[in-house]
Structures are given as C-alpha cells and as structure tokens.
C-alpha positions in Angstrom: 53.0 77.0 86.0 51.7 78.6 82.9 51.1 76.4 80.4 50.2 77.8 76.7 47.0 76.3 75.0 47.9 77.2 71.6 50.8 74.9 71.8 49.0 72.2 72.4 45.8 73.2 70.2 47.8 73.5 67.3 50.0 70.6 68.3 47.0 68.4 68.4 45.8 70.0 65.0 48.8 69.1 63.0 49.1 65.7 64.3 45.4 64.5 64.0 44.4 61.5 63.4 41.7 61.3 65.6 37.8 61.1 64.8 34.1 61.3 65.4 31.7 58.9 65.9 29.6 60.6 63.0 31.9 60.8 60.9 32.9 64.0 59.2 35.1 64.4 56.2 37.8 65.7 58.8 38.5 67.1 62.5 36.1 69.9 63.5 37.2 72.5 65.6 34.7 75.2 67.8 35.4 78.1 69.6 34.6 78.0 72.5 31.5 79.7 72.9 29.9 76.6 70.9 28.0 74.1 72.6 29.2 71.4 70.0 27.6 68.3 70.4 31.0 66.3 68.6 33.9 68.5 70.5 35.9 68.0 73.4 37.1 64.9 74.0 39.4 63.6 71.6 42.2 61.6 73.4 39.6 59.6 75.0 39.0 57.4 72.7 42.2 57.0 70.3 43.4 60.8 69.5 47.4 59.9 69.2 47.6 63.6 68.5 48.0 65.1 72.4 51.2 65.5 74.3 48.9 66.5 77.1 48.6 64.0 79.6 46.6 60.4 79.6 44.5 62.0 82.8 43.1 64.8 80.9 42.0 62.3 78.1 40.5 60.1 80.9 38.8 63.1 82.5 37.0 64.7 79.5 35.5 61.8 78.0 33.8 60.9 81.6 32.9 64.5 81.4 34.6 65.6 84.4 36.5 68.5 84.1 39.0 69.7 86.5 38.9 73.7 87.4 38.1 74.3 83.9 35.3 76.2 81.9 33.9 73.5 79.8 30.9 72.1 80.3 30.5 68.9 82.7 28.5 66.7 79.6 29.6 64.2 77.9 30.4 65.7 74.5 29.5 63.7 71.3 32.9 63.6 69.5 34.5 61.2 71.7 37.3 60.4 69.2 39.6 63.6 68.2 38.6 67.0 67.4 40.9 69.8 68.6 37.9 72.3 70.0 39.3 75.3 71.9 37.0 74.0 75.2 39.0 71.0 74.9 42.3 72.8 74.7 41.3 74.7 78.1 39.9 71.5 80.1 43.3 70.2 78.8 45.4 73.1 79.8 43.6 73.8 83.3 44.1 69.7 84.3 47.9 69.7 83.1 48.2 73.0 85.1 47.0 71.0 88.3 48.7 68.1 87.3 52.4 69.2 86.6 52.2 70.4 90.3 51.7 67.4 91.8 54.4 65.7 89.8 58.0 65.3 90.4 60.8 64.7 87.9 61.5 61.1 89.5 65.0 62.0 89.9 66.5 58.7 91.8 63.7 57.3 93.5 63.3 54.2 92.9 60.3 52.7 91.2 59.0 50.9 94.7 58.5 54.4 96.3 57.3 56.0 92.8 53.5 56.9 92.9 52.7 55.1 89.7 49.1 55.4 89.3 49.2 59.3 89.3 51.1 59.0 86.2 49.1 56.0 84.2 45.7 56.7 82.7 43.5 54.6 81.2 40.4 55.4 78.7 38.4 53.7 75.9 35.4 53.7 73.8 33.0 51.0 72.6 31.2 51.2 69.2 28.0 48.8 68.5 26.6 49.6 64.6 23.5 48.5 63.5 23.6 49.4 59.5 21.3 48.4 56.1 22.3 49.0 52.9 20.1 49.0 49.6 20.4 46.5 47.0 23.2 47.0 45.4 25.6 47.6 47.6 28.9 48.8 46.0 30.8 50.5 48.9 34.2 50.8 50.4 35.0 46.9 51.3 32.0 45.2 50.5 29.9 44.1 47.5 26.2 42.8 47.4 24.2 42.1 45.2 21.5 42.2 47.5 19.4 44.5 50.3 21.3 43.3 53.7 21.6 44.0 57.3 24.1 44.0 60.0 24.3 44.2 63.5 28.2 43.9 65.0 30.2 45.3 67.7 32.1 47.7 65.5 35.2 48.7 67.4 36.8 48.2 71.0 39.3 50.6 71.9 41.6 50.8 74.9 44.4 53.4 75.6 47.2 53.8 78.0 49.2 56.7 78.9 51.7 57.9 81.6 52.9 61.1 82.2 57.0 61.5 83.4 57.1 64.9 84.3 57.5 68.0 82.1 58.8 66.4 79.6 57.9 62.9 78.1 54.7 61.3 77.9 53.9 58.0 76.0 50.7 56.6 74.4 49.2 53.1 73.6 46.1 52.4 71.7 44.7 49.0 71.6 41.8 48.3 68.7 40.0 45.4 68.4 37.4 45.1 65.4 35.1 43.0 64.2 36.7 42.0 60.7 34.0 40.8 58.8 31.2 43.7 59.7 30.6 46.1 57.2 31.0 49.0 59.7 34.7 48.1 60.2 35.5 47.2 56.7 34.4 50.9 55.9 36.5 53.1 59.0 39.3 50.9 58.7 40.1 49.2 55.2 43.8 48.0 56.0 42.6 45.7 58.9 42.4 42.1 57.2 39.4 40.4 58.0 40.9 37.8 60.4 43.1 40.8 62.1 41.0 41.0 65.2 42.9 42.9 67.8 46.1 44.9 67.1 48.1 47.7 68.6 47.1 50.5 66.9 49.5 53.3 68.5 52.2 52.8 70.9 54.5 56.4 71.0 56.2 58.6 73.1 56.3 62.1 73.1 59.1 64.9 74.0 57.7 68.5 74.8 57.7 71.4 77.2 56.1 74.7 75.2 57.1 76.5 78.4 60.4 76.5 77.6 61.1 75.4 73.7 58.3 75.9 70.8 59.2 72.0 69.6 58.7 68.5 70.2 59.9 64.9 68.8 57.6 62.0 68.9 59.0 58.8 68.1 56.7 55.3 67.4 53.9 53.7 65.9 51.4 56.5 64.9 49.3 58.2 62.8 51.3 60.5 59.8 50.4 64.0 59.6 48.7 64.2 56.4 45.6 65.5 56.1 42.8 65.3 59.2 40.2 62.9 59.8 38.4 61.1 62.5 39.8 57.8 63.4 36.7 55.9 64.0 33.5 57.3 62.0 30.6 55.3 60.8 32.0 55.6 57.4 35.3 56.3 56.2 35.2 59.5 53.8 36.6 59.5 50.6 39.7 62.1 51.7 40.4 59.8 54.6 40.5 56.4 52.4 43.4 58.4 50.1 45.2 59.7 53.1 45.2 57.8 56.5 48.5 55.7 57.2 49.5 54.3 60.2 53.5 53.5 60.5 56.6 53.8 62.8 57.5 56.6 62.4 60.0 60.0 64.0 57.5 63.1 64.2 59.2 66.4 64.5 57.3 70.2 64.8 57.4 73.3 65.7 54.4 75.8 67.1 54.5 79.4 67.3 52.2 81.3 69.2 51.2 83.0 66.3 49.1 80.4 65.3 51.9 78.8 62.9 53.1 75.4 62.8 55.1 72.9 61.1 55.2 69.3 61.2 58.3 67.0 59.1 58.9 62.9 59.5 59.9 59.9 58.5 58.8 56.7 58.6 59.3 53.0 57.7 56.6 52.1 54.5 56.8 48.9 52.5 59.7 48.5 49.8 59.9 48.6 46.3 58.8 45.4 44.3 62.2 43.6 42.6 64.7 46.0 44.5 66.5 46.6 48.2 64.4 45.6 50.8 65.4 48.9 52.5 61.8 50.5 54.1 62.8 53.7 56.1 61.8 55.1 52.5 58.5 57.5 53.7 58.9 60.9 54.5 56.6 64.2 54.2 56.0 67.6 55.9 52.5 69.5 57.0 52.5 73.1 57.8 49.2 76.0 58.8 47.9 78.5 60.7 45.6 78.0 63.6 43.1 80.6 65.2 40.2 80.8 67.2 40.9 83.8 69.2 38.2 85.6 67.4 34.5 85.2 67.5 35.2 83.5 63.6 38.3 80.6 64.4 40.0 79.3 61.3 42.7 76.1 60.7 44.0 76.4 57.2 47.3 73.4 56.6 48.6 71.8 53.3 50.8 68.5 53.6 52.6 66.2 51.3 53.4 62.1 51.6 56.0 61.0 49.3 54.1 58.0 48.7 50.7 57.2 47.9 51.4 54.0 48.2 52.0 53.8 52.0 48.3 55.3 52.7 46.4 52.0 54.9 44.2 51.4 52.1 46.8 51.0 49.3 49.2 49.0 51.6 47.4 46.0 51.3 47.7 46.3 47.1 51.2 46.7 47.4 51.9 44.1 50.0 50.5 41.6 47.7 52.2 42.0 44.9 55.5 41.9 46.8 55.8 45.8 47.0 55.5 48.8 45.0 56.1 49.6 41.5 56.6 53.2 41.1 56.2 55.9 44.3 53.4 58.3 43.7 53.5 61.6 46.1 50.5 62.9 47.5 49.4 66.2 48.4 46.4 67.2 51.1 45.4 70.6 51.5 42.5 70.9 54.7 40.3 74.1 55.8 38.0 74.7 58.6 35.9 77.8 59.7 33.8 78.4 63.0 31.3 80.4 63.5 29.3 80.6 66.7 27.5 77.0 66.6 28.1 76.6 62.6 31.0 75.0 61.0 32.2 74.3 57.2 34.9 72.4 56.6 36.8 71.0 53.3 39.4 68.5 52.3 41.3 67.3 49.2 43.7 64.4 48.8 45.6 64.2 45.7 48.0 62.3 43.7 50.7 64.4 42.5 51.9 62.0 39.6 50.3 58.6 38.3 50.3 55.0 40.0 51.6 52.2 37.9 48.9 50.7 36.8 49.2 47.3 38.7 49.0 49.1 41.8 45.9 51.3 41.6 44.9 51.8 37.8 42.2 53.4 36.3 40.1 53.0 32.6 38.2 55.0 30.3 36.9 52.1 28.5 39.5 52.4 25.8 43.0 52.9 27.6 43.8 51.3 30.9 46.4 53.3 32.6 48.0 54.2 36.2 45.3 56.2 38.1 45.8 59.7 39.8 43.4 59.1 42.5 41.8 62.5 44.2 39.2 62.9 46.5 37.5 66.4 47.8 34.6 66.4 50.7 32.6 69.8 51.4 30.8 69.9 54.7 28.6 71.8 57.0 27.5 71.2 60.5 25.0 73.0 63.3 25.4 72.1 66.9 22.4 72.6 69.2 20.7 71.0 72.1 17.8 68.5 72.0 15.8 68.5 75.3 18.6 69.9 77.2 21.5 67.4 75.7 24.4 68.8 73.7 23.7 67.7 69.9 24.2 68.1 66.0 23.4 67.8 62.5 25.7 67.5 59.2 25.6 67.6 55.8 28.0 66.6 53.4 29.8 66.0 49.7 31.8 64.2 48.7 33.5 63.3 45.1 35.9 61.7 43.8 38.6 61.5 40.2 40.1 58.4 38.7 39.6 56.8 42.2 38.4 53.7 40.9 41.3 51.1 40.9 40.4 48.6 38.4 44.0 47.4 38.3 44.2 43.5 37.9 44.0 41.1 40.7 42.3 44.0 42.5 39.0 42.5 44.0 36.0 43.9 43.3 35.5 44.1 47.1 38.8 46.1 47.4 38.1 50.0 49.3 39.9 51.7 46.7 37.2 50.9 44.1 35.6 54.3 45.0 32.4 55.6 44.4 31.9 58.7 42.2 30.1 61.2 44.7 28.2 60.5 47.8 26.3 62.8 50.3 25.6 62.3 53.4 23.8 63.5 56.7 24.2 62.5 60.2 22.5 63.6 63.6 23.7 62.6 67.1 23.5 64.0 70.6 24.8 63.0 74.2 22.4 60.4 75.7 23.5 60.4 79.3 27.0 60.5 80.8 29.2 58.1 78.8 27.0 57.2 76.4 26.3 58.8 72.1 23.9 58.0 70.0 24.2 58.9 66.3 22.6 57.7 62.9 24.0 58.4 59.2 22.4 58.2 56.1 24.2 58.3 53.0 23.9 57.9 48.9 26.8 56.5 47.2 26.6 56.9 43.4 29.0 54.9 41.4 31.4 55.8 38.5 29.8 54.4 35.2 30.4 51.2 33.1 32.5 53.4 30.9 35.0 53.2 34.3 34.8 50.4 35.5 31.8 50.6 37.5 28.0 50.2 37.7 26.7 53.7 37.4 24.1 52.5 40.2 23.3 53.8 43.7 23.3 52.5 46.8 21.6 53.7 50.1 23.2 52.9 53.5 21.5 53.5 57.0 23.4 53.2 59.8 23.1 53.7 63.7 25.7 53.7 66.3 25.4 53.5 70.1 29.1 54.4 72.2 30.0 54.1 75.3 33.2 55.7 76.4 35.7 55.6 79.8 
C-alpha cells in the first residue's frame, strides 16, 4: 500500500500544535537532507497534529525507525515539528503497519490483538531557570534575583490505530503549577491544576482514497504554529494557542495546498445565553520541500481573541466575555540545507473591551489590539558526533500590555515590549536532550503601564522521552 507523505506532512502542518523543547517562535520544518538537531519526532511527546499511527510516534522518539531513511538518533525536538525525515519514518512504519492490520470486521474483542493497535509515548521535562532582579515575565513578578529548580512537565500519550481509517489520541499533562517554567509554556493551567487531559480526539482519514479528514475532540485549534512545550512561551504563541473541543475538518492536495475549517465550544458572552458552540475559524497554505529550498507559507483566522488559553482565564472571571475580538495569524518558514528562518504574527483584527484585555497610553485607557511578531533563525550541526543546534530570535510586541482592571500584575498577558533570545541544545544519548536558553525581556514603559526595565532569564532543561 502506497501511502502519500504529503498528506500527512501537510496534514500535520496545518494542525500543529506541537513544540520544541527549545522553544522556537513556531514549528520548524527541514528537508531532509538536514541533520536537525530539533526535527523528527513530534507525536512523541504531545503533537495532537498526526493521523499517523500512535506506533510511529512511539518509534521515533526512541529513535528506532522502521525500514526508513532517517537517522537512528534521538532527535532534539521531541515535541512537534513536521520535518520531511519525520514524514518518511512516518510513512515507511504506517506502510508496514497497515499490512499487518485488519479492519476488525466481527471479531470479537477477546480474539482482537489489542496491543498491536495501542501505543504509548511520553516525555519528561526537569528546568533549572534564574532570572535577574526584576523579573517582569509572562506569569510571574519579582522584585528580586531568584532561582528555580522544578519538574516542569510530565507528559503521557495514548493512541490506537483501527485500521485505515480511524485513529484516536490522548495526551495526559501533568505540571508543576507554581514553577516559573510552567507558568511561562502554559499560562491557562491554574496554579493548583496539577494534572489534566490535555487532548483526547479521534481522527477520520485515508489519503489513499479521499484528500480529507474530520477530527472530532478535545485539541489544539489550527491557528497559527508553535511548539507545545518550550522553555518559554513566545509572544505569537501567548496571543494564539487555544485548546477546546472542537470538530476539525481539511482538505490536502498534493500540490502542496491545504485547508483547514472548525468549530468549537469557547466560553459565553458575559450577561447573555449561555450558548458556547460560539468559536469558529479557518487556516489555509502551501507546503513544499521537494526542492533543495522547502517552504510552508499559511494565514488563519479565530473569531475570538478571547478563547486563546491565556485570555480564557480573564474572561472566565468576569463571568464571560464582553465583546468578541477576531484574530488573524499569518506563519512562514524557509529551509535551506541545515539553515532555517522562520516568522510569525498574531493579530487582533478589532479592539477588546477594555475590561477584558485593555491597554493605556498614559492619558486614555481603552480596549487593546494586542499583536505580537517573532523573527527567527536557526543552524543545525553536530557536536562531537551528536545531532545539535543553535537559535536566535526576536520578538515584539503592540498594545499587548493588558492593564485592564482586576488584571493582576502577575497575569501572562501583561507582555513585554521586545525580547531576544538564543538557545543551543543537542541529543545527549538515546532518550535523553539537553538544551539551555537565554533571553532579555525589555518591558513597555511607565507611559504603558509598565516598568521600562529589563530582565534576564537563564534557563536549562534536561528531557527524557519514551
């Protein structure tokens, strides 16, 4: 059975969610003559982007790929990025795979070889960070020079395979709720929210026979890309990540086209029905890396703002929200060899009200329209003989400052100005990362609501992955 890898590279493109350990402003793709030390293995640890199956995910992050081209190390981007030696060690396992499986027609579940169709990976992130005094960042504020040493994250998925057709995911998270680490990649999570089910979805799609697919459950929107569990949260990914129950429908071509539209249940409007199947949007770009220079280009829209993870929490407290604000994401990423660049915007298309995210120019309070942009570049090399790589990056932001009332001043959406960042990480041994960031966060003045200081902020990660 042929199966087509563009279908599922650009499927897993347009449904990202998924993320790096070191944390770039977005996914990063590499053709496949890259040695990238943060590609390959995205479903192990979280991707809810795959229709491929739960073995494959399994498989690649242990390194251990089945009749397949890529390399046998343990990449460094154990998370979600949608490389094109992923896509083949994909492809080449489900080609295996789908032969060994039957459609389960009448046989009852007794005589049904279960654990051929159940697969089980994870990932473990322990973060050692310091951050200068002051510390103004996303989700914490100090007043002081401070340190931290926490088990970040803990993450467990399931998934099962049912023959050519349907597939199903569940991702488990459990976070530390008070470290500073966790505040930063995942800003919705309330402090005492220890352990949650982050994903739990199923998935309808053959490419062999139709060029669409339905997924229907808990899961990361299409809107914009990202990595799901970075060091730190960028700025595009604070404005744009949101995690709902939702109905996910696309369409690939094998031109390189796709499509994405859905709908999903947000929170309601404050003082009116308390109707939520009220979120919808659409994504749509081109995908190639056929050529020695591979490209994704994509633009998506949200209808509300307001349903994004980190402005949830604003909204749920005051009961809902007051006015919808639609947002538009617009991503780009181009590969060269073992050099990438990569960009990303998040915008508001029309102004909050102001008691939900509201920004001042020392005069006028007034509803804030919130953007955020990040610029980035990345080399992937080897240091004695292990598959590594270096970033840099920039990132600003616009009226992202929420200094709407009842807003603490520890809220993420009080957003820094500009920051830039580098990070460096390579493979260890099998099933095992190492990375460090360091990054400068300079704040938006008193004029805006802010200090006009900067902050520096070392961290270092170990991962172990299954």
């Amino acid at each position: 059975m042929k199966i087509k890898p563009l279908a599922f590279a650009i499927l897993a493109a347009s449904t990202m969610s998924a993320g790096s350990i070191y944390a770039t402003t977005a996914s990063t793709q590499t053709p496949a003559n890259t040695t990238s030390a943060l590609t390959e293995t995205s479903k192990a640890v979280g991707n809810s982007s795959t229709v491929s199956t739960g073995k494959t995910e399994t498989s690649t992050a242990a390194g251990q790929q089945a009749n397949t081209t890529a390399p046998a190390k343990l990449p460094l981007n154990p998370e979600g990025t949608n490389s094109v030696t992923e896509i083949k060690s994909d492809q080449a396992y489900l080609q295996e795979e789908l032969a060994e499986i039957d459609e389960n027609n009448g046989i009852p579940f007794g005589q049904w070889d279960w654990y051929k169709h159940i697969h089980l990976s994870g990932l473990v992130n322990v973060d050692a960070s310091y951050w200068s005094k002051p510390y103004f960042g996303q989700g914490t504020q100090e007043t002081t020079a401070s340190s931290y040493l926490s088990l970040a994250t803990a993450n467990l998925n399931v998934d099962a395979d049912f023959g050519d057709w349907v597939t199903a995911h569940m991702g488990f998270l459990y976070t530390n709720g008070s470290s500073p680490s966790v505040v930063n990649y995942s800003p919705s999570l309330r402090v005492n929210r220890r352990a949650n089910m982050q994903e739990a979805y199923g998935t309808i799609a053959n490419f062999n026979i139709a060029p669409f697919y339905v997924r229907a459950g808990q899961q990361f929107l299409p809107f914009s890309r990202y990595y799901l569990y970075p060091i730190t949260q960028s700025f595009t990914q604070i404005l744009s990540q949101t995690d709902l129950p939702a109905v996910t429908a696309g369409f690939i071509s094998q031109s390189g086209v796709y499509a994405t539209a859905y709908a999903a249940n947000g929170i309601k409007e404050a003082n009116h029905s308390s109707s939520t199947i009220n979120v919808y949007g659409a994504e749509m770009g081109y995908q190639n890396f056929n050529h020695s220079i591979g490209y994704d280009l994509g633009l998506g829209y949200l209808n509300n703002l307001a349903d994004v993870d980190s402005i949830r929490d604003i909204a749920n407290d005051n009961n809902g929200y007051t006015r919808s604000a639609g947002g538009l994401s617009a991503y780009g990423d181009l590969y060269a060899g073992p050099f990438g660049f990569g960009v990303r915007y998040v915008g508001a298309l029309r102004r909050f009200s102001p008691v939900d995210y509201q920004f001042t120019n020392g005069t006028v309070n007034k509803g804030a329209k919130p953007t955020a942009v990040g610029v980035n570049t990345d080399y992937n090399f080897k240091t004695w003989g292990h598959n590594s790589r270096i970033e840099l990056g920039f990132q600003w932001t616009t009226q992202a400052h929420n200094t709407a009332s009842g807003v603490s001043l520890n809220n993420v959406t009080r957003l820094p100005k500009t920051r830039w960042l580098v990070e460096y990480g390579f493979n260890l041994i099998r099933h095992v990362a190492l990375g460090l960031q360091f990054y400068q966060d300079h704040d938006y003045s008193a004029k805006y609501g802010g200090t006009n200081k900067k902050d520096n902020v070392v961290t270092a990660r170990i991962s172990f992955l299954f």
